[in-house]
C-alpha positions, 0 to 999 in steps of 0.5 A: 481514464473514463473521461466522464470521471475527467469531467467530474473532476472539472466540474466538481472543482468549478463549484468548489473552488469557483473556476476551472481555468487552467486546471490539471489532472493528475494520477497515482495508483493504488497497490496489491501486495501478492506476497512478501508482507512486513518484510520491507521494514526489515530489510527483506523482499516484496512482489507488489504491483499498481492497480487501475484503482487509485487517486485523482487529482484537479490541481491548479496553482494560485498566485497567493500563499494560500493552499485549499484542499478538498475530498469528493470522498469526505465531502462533509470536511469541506475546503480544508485551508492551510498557509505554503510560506511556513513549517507545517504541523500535522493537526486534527483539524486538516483531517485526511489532508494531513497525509498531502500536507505532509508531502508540501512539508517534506518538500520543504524539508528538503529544500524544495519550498512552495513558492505559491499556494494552490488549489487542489480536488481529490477523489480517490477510487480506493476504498478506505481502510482496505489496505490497497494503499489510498495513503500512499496513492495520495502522498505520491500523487501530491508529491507527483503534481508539485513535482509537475506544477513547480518543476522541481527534479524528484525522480520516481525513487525521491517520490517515494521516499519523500511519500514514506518520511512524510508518512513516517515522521509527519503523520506518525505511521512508521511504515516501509518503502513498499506501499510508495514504491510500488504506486511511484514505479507502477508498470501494467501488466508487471509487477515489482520484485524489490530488494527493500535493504537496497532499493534494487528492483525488477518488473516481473511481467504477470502472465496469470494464463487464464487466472484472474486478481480477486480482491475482498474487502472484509469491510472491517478495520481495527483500530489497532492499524498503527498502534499495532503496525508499530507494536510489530516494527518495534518487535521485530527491532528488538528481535534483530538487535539480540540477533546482533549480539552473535551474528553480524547482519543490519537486517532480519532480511539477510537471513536464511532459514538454516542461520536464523535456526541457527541463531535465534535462541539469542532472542530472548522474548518468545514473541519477538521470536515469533516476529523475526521468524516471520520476517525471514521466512516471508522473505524466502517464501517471495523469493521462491514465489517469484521464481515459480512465476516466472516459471509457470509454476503457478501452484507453487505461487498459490501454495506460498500464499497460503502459507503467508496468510498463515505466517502473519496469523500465528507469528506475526499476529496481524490478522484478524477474525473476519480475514481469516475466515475470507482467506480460508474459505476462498482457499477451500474453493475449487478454482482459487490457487491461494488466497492471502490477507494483503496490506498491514492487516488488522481488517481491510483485503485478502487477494486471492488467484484465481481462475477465470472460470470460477471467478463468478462463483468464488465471489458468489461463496465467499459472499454467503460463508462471509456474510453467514460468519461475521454479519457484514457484506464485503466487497470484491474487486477483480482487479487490472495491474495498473501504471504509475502516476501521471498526468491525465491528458 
């Protein structure tokens, strides 16, 4: 950690909150998607990895029940206050503080009450409405620091899913495991291959051999994010549940291509064809692409994004104009071995491989076609695969 962010932190908490004292330092990463994106809610495989980018937090314990939480990033909000001794309700009027509020409730749902407020100062160094998770960076960072301040026993596997109930069920977003998953298992220089029906899991180190992770931030975010996040889950359900009439699965993941061809003119509605035949051929393509990593096979790896990007623009729909112009034109270009949208879609990143030599160049292209087409400068971050949270000493 740059320890002049350290030093912020601590200042920026002394004139918030009035004294230092005693104040710890938290950490929790940010996430890329490489490939397998909405199959984790229907029960498929992803190959995510933690960022260097992510959530900091300066915590410290209070002796009464008041809880105090404040952003650098929307400062404007100011100190925003809520009560530890009772059930807490999402409101409009905690803001962005709704997503660590949600873990405090979760706690307690869980038999893990608070017993003493606290103060706490986030700054997140995600861009918001990217897609790189600064939702799930927070919820597993809050759910890490009252792990550590009040000692309770939650494993990595419980900050997860303590972070996705709270996001499912406290702040209305009905999202998979992927997003807290991959912040609480982070491993530098890996990635992880999950089973998201069984929560199996392998570090897959990410010999990239002279190609570099180019994240583009389009800059835009539509507001259909949750409204059509849910709209595809629930499509994507009501695929499985026709499919169940004539085959006994619990999940559009434990598919094939040869069965789901073979099975899926019991899906009565053309766009929910269209969802559940994504869902499993994403599925198999991450499967495949694993394998060619490991392999060496990194033209293999980069030709199956490609077909990914495309997968989520015709059958599941979750592109938008701006992503696809930034994905097609960084596949055009010499030195990109693929280029993909990553995260829920509706606006926010693609991430693309590509090699070390043509980074500069890339960025300069994409930059001008981007900028020409939609108006709007976007932002590039060539990025680091980080660790998961800890405390920052």
């Amino acid at each position: 950690m740059d320890q002049n962010i350290k030093a912020e932190l601590i200042s920026e908490f002394k004139r918030v909150f009035g004294d230092e004292d005693g104040v710890r330092i938290f950490f929790a990463p940010g996430r890329v998607n490489l490939i397998g994106e909405h199959t984790d809610y229907n029960g498929g495989h992803v190959f995510p990895c933690a960022l260097s980018l992510g959530t900091y937090a300066a915590v410290k314990k209070r002796n009464d029940k008041k809880i105090r939480l404040y952003s650098m990033n929307f400062e404007k909000d100011g100190v925003i206050e809520a009560d530890a001794s009772g059930d807490l309700i999402n409101s409009p009027d905690y803001k962005w503080a709704n997503y660590p509020l949600g873990i405090v409730q979760t706690f307690r749902k869980r038999g893990m009450p608070i017993n003493s407020g606290f103060d706490i100062l986030f700054y997140g160094t995600i861009p918001n409405g990217s897609g790189l998770s600064s939702s799930a960076s927070i919820e597993v960072l809050t759910g890490y620091c009252l792990k550590e301040l009040y000692g309770f026993d939650v494993t990595k596997q419980d900050l997860a899913l303590i972070g996705q109930d709270s996001e499912n069920n406290f702040n209305g977003m009905n999202c998979g495991i992927m997003d807290q998953f991959a912040s609480a298992f982070g491993k530098a220089g890996h990635a992880i291959f999950l089973d998201t029906a069984t929560l199996k899991y392998e570090y897959v180190p990410v010999d990239l051999k002279g190609i570099k992770i180019v994240i583009s931030n389009t800059n835009v975010k539509h507001e259909l994010t949750s409204s059509g996040y849910n709209d595809r889950r629930r499509e994507s359900e009501t695929a499985l549940k026709d499919l169940q009439t004539v085959t006994s699965i619990n999940a559009l993941g434990e598919l094939d291509e040869e069965s789901f061809n073979k099975y899926s003119s019991a899906i009565k509605d053309e766009v929910c064809y269209r969802r559940a035949r994504h869902a499993v051929t994403e599925n198999l393509r991450t499967i495949e692409a694993v394998k060619a990593l490991n392999a060496g096979e990194l033209t293999t790896f980069g030709r199956l994004m490609n077909e990914s990007h495309a997968s989520l623009d015709k059958d599941y729909e979750v592109t938008c104009p701006e992503l696809n112009i930034m994905a097609e034109t960084e596949q055009s270009l010499e030195g990109v071995i693929g280029a993909r949208m990553t995260g829920g879609g509706f606006g926010g990143c693609t991430v693309a491989l590509v090699r070390e030599e043509a980074v500069n160049s890339c960025i300069e292209k994409t930059k001008e076609v981007y900028t020409s087409k939609t108006g709007i400068v976007p932002a590039f971050y060539v990025v680091d695969i980080g660790d998961g949270p800890c405390e920052v000493v």
